[in-house]
TITORMI-293512 format. One record per residue (C-alpha): residue in one letter; chain; x negated, z negated, y. Coordinates in steps of 0.5 Angstrom, whole numbers, plus 500, padded with zeros to 3 digits. Each point is the difference from the previous one (the first is absolute). Example, Ala and Ser with C-alpha at 12.3 -4.5 7.8 and 13.67 -1.06 7.14 Angstrom:
BEGIN
aa ch X Z Y
A A 475 484 491 .
S A 498 502 507 .
This chain:
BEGIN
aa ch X Z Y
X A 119 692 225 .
X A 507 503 500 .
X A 506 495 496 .
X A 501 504 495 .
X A 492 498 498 .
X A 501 493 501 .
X A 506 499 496 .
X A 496 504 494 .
X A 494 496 502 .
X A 503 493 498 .
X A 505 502 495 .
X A 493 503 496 .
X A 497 494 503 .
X A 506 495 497 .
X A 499 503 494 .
X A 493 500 499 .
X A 501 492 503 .
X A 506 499 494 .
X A 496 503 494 .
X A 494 495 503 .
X A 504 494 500 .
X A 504 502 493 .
X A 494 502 496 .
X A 498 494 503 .
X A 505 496 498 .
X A 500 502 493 .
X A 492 500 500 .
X A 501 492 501 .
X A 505 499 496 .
X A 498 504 494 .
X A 492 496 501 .
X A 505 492 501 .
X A 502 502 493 .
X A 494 501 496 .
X A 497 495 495 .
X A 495 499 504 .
X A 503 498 506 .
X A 505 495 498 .
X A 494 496 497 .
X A 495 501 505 .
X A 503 493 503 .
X A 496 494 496 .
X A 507 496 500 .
X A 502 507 495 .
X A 495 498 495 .
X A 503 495 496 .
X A 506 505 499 .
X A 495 505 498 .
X A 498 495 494 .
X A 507 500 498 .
X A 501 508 501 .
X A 493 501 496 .
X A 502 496 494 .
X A 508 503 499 .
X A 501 506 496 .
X A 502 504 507 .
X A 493 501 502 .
X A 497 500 492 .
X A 504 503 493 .
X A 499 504 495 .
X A 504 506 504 .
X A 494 500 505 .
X A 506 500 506 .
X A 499 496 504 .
X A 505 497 506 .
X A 497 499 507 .
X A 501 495 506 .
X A 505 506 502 .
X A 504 501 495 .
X A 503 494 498 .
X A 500 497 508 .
X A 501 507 504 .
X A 507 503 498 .
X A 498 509 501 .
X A 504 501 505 .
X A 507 499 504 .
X A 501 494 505 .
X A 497 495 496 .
X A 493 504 500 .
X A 501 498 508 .
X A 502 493 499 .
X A 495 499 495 .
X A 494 502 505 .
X A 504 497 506 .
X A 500 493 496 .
X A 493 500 497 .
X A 498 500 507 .
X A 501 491 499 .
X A 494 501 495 .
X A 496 502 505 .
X A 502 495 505 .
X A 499 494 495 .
X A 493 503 498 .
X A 497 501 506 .
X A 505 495 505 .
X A 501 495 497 .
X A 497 499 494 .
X A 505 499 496 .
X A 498 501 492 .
X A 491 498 502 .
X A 499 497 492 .
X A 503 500 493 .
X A 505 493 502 .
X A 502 503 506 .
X A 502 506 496 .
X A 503 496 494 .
X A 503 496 505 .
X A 505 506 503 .
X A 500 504 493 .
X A 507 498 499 .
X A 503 503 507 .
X A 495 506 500 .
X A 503 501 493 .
X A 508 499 501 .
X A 499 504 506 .
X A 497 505 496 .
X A 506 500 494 .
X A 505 500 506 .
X A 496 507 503 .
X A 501 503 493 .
X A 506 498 497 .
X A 503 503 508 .
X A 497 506 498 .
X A 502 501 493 .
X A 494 499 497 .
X A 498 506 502 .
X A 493 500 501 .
X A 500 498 492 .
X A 505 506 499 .
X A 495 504 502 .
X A 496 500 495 .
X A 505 497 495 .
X A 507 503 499 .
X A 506 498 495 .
X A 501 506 499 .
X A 493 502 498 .
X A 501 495 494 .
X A 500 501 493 .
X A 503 493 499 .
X A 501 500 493 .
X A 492 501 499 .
X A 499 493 504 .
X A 499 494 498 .
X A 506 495 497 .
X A 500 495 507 .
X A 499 507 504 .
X A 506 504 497 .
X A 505 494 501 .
X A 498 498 507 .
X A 500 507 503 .
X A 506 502 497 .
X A 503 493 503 .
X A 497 503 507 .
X A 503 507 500 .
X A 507 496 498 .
X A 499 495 506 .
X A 497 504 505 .
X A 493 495 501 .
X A 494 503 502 .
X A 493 500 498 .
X A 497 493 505 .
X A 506 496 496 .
X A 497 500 494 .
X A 493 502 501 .
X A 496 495 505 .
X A 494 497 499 .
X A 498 507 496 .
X A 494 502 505 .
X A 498 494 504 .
X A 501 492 497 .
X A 507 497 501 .
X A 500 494 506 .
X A 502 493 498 .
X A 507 499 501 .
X A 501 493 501 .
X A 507 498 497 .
X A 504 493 501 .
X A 506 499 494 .
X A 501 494 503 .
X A 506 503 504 .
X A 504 502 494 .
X A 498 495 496 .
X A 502 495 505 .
X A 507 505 501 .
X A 500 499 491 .
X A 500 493 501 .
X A 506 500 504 .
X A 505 502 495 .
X A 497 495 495 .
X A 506 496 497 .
X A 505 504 503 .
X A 506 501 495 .
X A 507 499 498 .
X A 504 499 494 .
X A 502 506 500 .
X A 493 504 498 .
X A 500 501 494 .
X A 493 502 500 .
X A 494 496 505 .
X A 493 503 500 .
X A 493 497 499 .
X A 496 501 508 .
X A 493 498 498 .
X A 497 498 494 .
X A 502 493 499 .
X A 499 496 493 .
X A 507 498 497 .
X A 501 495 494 .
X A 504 502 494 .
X A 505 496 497 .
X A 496 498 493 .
X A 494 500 502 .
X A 494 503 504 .
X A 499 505 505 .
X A 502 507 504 .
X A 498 503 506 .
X A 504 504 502 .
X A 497 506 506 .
X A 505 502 504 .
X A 506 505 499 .
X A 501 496 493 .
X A 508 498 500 .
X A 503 494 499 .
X A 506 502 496 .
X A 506 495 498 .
X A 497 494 505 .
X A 502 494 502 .
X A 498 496 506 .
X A 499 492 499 .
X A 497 496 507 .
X A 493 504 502 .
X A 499 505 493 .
X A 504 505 496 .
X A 502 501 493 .
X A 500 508 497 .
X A 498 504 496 .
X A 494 505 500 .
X A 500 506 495 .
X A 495 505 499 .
X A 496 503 494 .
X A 493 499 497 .
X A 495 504 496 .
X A 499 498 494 .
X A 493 497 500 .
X A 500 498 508 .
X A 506 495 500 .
X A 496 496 506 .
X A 504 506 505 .
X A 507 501 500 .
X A 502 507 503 .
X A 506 503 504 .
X A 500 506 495 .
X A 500 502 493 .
X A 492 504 499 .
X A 499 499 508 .
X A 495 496 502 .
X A 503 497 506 .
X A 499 492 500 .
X A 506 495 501 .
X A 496 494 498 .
X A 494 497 497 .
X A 501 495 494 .
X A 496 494 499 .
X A 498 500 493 .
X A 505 493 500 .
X A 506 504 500 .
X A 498 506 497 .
X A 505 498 493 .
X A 505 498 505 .
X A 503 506 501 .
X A 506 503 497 .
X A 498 507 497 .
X A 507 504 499 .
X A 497 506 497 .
X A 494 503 498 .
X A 499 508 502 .
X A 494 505 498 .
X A 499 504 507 .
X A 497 507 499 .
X A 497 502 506 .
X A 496 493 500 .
X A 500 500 493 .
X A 502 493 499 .
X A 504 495 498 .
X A 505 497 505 .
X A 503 494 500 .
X A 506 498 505 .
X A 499 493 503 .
X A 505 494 504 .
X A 498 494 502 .
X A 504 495 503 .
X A 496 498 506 .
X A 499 494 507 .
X A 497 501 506 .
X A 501 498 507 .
X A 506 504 506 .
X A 494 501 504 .
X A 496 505 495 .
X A 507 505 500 .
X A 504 504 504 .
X A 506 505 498 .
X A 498 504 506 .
X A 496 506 496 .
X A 500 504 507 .
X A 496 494 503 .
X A 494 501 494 .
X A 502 507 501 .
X A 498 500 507 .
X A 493 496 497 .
X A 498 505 496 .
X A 501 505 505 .
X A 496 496 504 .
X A 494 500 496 .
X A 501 509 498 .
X A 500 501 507 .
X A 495 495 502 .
X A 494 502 495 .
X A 502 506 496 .
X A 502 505 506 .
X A 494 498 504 .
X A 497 505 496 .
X A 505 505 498 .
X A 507 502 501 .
X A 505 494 496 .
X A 502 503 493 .
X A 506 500 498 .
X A 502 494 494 .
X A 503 505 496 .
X A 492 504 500 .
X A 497 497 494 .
X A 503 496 495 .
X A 501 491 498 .
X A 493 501 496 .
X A 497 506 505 .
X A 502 495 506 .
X A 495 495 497 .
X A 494 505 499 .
X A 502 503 507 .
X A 499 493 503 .
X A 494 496 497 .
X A 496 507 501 .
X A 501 499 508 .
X A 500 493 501 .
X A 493 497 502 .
X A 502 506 505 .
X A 504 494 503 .
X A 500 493 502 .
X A 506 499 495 .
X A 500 494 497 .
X A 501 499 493 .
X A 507 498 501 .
X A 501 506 505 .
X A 497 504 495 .
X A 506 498 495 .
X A 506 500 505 .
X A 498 507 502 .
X A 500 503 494 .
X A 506 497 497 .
X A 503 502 507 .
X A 499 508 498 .
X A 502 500 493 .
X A 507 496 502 .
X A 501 505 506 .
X A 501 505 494 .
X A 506 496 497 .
X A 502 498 506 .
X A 504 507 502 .
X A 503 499 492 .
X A 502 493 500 .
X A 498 494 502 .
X A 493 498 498 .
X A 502 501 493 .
X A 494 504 496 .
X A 501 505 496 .
């Protein structure tokens, strides 16, 4: 056989041996990325549950998302990194058993989730936009809260997985410790001078009024017009009360966002200067002082430091789930409704549900004017 035979020979060998081995390729990868195949591995089955259960396997659309779409980007480099590193499923199920029981399997849900957040945020959500596209939305035909949080995306450049985890398989148990930042808190307690005109309230304390009875102040309440005296402070707290609910004492007129509760001891203690009628509440309003005592140690004039608290506990428990949302995105009266509607998703205690409440709604005046509310 002359060189010239050979030489053609191989390269139609060489051909015939790529196209094999690429239609090979394609073959294997195409099959490793049907539904079938990912559950086919019994520590697949508890995620299959979920999926089942979510509106991306079943809704009134009759579209259904499977395995690939939402875990597979379509193609590009991150086609090839998502085969290459679903190799370690394979070494887990087969080599070491990693994942053999639902324990085990909620045992590792919070790292395989976070790894697959951290995949999807890299990648701009794009298996998501495959499907669901800014562009492609009427907006002003979706809900309210819809309306509000993807126009507020589109502004702030966040991607799908900041908001929407846990829409086809169950969120993990994220273990939260706020006794860091509590005890950071705790640090600024009684810190003041005599040059502060204002000192805030860090957590809820009880204080005593001057003619009788008692108010427990929640934290941010100010403290105005004090005095210190040995281990207590002397000041005056102001806010407003809705006529026929006097045991509360708001930060704003028609807001809802608590200062203090009044024991029913001391609800005839208080000075009214004014009374007004709220239209948006449609209500009457009374504005309230009370000349008050409580110990050093319940204040601070260090409003970053309750800031930073407040911060803590958006962070910690609201982002968990989705993007941090602005303070200025709802209303004082919103924030209440928006809160009390996540937090038994939470482990927020009580207090923590108050203080990360009345955390947002001063964030919208603060970038006005202090702390006061409008």
């Amino acid at each position: 056989m002359s060189k010239f035979k050979l030489s053609l020979v191989s390269g139609v060998l060489c051909v015939v041996l790529g196209a094999a081995a690429l239609f090979g390729v394609q073959s294997a990868m195409k099959a490793t990325s049907s539904t079938e195949f990912c559950v086919s591995c019994h520590s697949m089955s508890h995620p299959q549950a979920e999926w089942e259960g979510s509106v991306h396997f079943s809704n009134r659309k009759g579209i259904r998302a499977e395995c690939s779409d939402c875990h597979v980007p379509q193609d590009g480099l991150h086609y090839v990194k998502a085969k290459v590193v679903a190799l370690k499923d394979v070494w887990h199920t087969f080599v070491t058993n990693k994942l053999p029981d639902q324990e085990a399997y909620e045992a590792n849900r919070l790292e395989m989730a976070q790894r697959v957040w951290a995949e999807m945020k890299e990648t701009d959500s794009a298996t998501c936009r495959s499907c669901h596209s800014f562009d492609a939305m009427i907006i002003s035909e979706q809900k309210e809260t819809a309306q509000k949080m993807h126009k507020l995306a589109q502004e702030t450049n966040q991607t799908c997985i900041d908001c929407h985890k846990g829409i086809a398989h169950f969120m993990p148990e994220m273990q939260v410790d706020n006794s860091a930042a509590l005890g950071e808190l705790t640090k600024h307690a009684g810190q003041f001078s005599a040059s502060d005109k204002t000192l805030y309230n860090l957590a809820m304390a009880p204080s005593q009024v001057a003619q009788g009875g008692e108010i427990r102040l929640l934290p941010f309440a100010e403290v105005s017009q004090w005095k210190e005296s040995g281990d207590k402070v002397a000041g005056t707290i102001k806010g407003w009360q809705q006529v026929g609910a006097e045991s509360i004492i708001y930060m704003g007129l028609g807001q809802r966002i608590m200062a203090g509760l009044v024991a029913d001891e001391a609800k005839d203690k208080l000075t009214v200067h004014q009374t007004v009628h709220d239209n948006v509440t449609n209500s009457d309003w009374k504005e309230v002082r009370a000349e008050v005592t409580l110990p050093k140690t319940a204040l601070t004039a260090d409003i970053q430091a309750l800031n930073r608290f407040g911060d803590n506990l958006n962070q910690t428990h609201c982002s968990g789930c989705h993007a941090p949302i602005g303070a200025d995105h709802y209303t004082a009266n919103q924030w209440i409704g928006v809160v009390n509607s996540m937090k038994d998703r939470t482990s927020m205690s009580a207090d923590d549900v108050r203080a990360v409440t009345i955390y947002n709604v001063t964030q919208k005046m603060l970038r006005v004017v202090h702390t006061n509310f409008i």
